[in-house]
FITORLO-566341 format. One line per field, with one value per residue: residue number from 0; x, y, z of N, C-alpha, C in turn. Coordinates in nm, 4 decimals. Example, Ala and Ser with C-alpha at 12.3 -4.5 7.8 and 13.67 -1.06 7.14 Angstrom:
2
dolum 0_1 .
n_u 1.3190_1.2850 .
n_v -0.5690_-0.2250 .
n_w 0.7800_0.7080 .
ca_u 1.2300_1.3670 .
ca_v -0.4500_-0.1060 .
ca_w 0.7800_0.7140 .
c_u 1.3200_1.2900 .
c_v -0.3300_0.0030 .
c_w 0.7800_0.7870 .
//
This chain:
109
dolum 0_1_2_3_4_5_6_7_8_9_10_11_12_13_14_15_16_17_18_19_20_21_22_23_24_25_26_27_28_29_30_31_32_33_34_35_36_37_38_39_40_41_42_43_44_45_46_47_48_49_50_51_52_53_54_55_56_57_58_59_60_61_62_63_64_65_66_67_68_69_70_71_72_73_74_75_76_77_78_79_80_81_82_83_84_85_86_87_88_89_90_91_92_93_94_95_96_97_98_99_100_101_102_103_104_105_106_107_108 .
n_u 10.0685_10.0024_9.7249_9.6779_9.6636_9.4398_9.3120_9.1518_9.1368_9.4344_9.4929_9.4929_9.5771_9.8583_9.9164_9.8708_10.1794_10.2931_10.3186_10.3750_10.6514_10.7566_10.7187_10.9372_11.1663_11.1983_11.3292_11.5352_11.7937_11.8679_11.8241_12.0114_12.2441_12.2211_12.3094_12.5597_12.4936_12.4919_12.6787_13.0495_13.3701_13.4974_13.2349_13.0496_13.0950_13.0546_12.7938_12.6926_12.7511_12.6209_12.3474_12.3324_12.4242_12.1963_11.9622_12.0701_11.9943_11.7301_11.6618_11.7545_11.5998_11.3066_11.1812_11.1667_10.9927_10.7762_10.7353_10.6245_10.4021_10.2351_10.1561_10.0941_9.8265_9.7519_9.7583_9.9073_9.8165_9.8198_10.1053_10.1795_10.0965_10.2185_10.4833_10.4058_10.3304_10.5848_10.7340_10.5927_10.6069_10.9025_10.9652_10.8632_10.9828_11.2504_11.1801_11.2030_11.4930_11.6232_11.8276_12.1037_12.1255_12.4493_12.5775_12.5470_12.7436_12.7397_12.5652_12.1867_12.0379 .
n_v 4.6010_4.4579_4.4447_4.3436_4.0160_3.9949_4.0138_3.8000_3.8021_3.7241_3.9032_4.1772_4.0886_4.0793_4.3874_4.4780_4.3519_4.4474_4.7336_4.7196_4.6693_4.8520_5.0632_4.9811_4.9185_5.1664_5.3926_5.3134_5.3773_5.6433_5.5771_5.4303_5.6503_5.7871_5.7695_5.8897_6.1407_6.2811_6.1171_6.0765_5.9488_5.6393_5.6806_5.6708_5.4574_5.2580_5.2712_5.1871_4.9133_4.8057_4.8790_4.6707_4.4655_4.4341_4.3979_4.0961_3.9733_4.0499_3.8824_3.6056_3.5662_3.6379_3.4363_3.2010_3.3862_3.3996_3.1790_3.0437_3.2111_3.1309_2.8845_2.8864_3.0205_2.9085_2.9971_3.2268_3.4538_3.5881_3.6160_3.8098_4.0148_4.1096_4.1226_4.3461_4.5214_4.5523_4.6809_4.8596_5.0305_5.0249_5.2223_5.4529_5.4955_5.5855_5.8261_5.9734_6.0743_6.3275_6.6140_6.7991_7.0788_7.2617_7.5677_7.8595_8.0606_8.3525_8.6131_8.6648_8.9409 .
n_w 4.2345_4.4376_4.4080_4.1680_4.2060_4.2580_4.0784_3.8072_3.5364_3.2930_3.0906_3.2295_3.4541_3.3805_3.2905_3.5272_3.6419_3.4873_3.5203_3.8314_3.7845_3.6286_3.8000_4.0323_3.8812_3.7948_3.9881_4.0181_3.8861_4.0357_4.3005_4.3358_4.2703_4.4950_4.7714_4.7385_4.7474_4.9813_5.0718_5.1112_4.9852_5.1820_5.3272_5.1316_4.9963_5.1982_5.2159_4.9948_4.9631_5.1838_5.1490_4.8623_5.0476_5.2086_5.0235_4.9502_5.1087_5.1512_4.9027_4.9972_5.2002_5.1502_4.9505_5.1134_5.3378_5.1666_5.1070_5.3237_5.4306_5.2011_5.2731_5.5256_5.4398_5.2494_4.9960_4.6847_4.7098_4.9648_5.0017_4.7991_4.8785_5.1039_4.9899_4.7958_5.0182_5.1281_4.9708_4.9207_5.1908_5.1780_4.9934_5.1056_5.3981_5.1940_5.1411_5.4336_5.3973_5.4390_5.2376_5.2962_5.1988_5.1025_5.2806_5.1244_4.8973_4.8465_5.0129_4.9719_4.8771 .
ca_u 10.1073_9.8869_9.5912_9.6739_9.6360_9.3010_9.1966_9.1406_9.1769_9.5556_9.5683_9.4911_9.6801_9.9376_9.9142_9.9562_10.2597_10.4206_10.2919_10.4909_10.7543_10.8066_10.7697_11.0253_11.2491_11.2507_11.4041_11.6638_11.9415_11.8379_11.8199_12.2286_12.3072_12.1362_12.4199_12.6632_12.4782_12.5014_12.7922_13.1975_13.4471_13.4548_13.1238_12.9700_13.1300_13.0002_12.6557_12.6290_12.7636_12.5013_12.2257_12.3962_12.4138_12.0367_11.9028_12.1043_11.9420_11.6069_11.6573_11.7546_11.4862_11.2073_11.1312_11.1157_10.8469_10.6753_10.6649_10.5690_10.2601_10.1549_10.1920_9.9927_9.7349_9.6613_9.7372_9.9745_9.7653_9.9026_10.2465_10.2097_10.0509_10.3235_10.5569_10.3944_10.3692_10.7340_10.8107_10.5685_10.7475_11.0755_10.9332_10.7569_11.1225_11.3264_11.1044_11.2221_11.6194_11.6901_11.9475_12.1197_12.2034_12.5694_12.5694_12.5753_12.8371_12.7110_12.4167_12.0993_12.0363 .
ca_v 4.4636_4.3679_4.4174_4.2906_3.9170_3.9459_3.9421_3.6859_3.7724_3.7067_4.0204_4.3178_4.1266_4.0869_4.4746_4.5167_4.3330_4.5423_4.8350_4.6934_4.6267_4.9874_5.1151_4.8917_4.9538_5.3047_5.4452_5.2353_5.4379_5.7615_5.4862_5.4268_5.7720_5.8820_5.7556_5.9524_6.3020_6.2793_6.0533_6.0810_5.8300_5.5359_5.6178_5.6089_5.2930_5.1759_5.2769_5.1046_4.7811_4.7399_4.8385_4.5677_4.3273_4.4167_4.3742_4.0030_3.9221_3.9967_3.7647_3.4943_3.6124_3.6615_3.3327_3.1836_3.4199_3.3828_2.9967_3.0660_3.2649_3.0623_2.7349_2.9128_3.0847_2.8251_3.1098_3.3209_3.6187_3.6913_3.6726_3.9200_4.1509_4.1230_4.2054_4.4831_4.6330_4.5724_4.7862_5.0175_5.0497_5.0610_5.3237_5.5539_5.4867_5.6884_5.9447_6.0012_6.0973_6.4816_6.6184_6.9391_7.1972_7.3575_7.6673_7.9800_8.1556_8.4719_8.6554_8.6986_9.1024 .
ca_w 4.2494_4.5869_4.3575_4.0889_4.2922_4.3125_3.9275_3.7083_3.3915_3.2866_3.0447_3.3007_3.5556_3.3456_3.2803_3.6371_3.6666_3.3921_3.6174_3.9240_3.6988_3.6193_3.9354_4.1091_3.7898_3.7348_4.0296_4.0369_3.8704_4.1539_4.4122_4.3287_4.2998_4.6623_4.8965_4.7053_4.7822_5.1030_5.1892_5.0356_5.0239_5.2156_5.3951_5.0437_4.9832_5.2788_5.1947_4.8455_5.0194_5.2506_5.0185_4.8543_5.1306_5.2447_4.8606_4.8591_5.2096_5.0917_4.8049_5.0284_5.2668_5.0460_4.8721_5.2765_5.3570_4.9898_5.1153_5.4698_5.3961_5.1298_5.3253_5.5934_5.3793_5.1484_4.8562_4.6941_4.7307_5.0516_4.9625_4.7111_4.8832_5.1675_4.9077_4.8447_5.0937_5.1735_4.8632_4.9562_5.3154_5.1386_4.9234_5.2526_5.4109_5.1088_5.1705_5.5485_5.3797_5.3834_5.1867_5.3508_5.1326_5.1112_5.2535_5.0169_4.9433_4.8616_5.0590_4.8957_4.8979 .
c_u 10.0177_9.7466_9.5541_9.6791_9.5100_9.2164_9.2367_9.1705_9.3060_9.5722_9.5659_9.5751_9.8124_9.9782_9.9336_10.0765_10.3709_10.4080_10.4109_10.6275_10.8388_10.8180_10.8351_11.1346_11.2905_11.3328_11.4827_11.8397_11.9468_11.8475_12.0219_12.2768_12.3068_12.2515_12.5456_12.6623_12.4862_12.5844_12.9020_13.2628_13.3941_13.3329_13.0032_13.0168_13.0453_12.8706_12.6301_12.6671_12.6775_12.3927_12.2016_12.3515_12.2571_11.9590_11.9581_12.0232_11.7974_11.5777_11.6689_11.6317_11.3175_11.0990_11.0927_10.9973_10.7084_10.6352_10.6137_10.4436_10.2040_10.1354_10.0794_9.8236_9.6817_9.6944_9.8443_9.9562_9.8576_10.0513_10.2723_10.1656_10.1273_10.4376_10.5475_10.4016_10.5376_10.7667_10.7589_10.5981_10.8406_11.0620_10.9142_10.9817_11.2002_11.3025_11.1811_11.3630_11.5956_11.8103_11.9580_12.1880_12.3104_12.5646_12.6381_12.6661_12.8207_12.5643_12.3440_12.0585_11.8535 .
c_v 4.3959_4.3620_4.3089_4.1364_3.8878_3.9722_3.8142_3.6507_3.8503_3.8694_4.1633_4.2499_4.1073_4.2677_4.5428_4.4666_4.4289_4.6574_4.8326_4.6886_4.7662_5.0737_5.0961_4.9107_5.0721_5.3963_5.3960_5.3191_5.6143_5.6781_5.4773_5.4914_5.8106_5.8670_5.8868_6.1023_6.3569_6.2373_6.0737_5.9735_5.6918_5.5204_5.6154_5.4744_5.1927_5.1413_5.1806_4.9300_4.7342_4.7366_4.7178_4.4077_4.2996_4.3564_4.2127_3.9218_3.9208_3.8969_3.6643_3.4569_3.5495_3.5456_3.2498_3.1917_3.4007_3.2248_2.9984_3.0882_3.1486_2.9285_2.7760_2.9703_2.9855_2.8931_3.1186_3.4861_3.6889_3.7237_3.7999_4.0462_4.2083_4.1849_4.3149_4.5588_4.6863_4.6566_4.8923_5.0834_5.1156_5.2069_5.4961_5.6180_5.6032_5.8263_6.0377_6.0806_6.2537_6.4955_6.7805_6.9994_7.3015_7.5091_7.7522_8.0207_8.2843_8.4910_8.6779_8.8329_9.1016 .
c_w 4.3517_4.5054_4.2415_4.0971_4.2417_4.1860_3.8362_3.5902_3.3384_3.2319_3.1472_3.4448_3.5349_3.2886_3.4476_3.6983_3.5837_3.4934_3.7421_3.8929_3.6987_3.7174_4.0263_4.0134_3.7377_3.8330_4.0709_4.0192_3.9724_4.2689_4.4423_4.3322_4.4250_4.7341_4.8842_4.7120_4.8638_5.1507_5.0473_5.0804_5.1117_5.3022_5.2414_5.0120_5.0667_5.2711_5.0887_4.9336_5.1055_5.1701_4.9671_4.9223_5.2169_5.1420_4.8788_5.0273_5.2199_5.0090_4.8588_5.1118_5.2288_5.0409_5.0334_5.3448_5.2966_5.0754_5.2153_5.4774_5.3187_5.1762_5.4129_5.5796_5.2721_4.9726_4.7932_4.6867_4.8266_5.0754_4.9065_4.7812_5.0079_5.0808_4.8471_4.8748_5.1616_5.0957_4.8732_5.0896_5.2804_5.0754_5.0343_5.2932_5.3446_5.1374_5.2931_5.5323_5.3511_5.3747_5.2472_5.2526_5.1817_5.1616_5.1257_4.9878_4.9032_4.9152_4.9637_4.9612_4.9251 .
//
């Protein structure tokens, strides 16, 4: 998506928006599961609700910054490529979550 800015001709950067597209869309339904492997009851609840309430605060967020930059930049290159990197942040981020495995219940011999 940050690259895909900086060409010209509609069909390959319209081939990298499908690109972004799918990679912002596919781990979505693992993204919704995650809280629930790690957290029970009401602290998974709690989890999906912020997600939630972070995801509806970017949206209000977002479009702000999108105008900010581009007001200051003259562009919308550098929006996009702020957004970007925010997803590739968000992405790095996920990364940082370990899941602890149950102990055993039988020894391994």
């Amino acid at each position: 998506m940050g690259v895909g800015v900086f060409i010209h001709n509609p069909r390959i950067a319209f081939l990298f928006v499908i690109l972004a597209a799918i990679g912002t869309y596919a781990p979505m339904s693992v993204w919704w599961s995650y809280p629930t492997t790690f957290l029970s009851g009401p602290a998974a609840a709690g989890a999906v609700g912020m997600i939630n309430s972070m995801g509806n605060l970017g949206g209000f967020v977002g479009p702000y910054i999108t105008g900010w930059i581009k007001q200051a930049t003259g562009s919308f290159a550098g929006a996009w490529v702020y957004l970007a990197l925010s997803l590739t942040a968000a992405g790095l981020m996920i990364l940082t979550f370990k899941k602890q495995l149950p102990p055993t219940r039988w020894k391994e011999k």
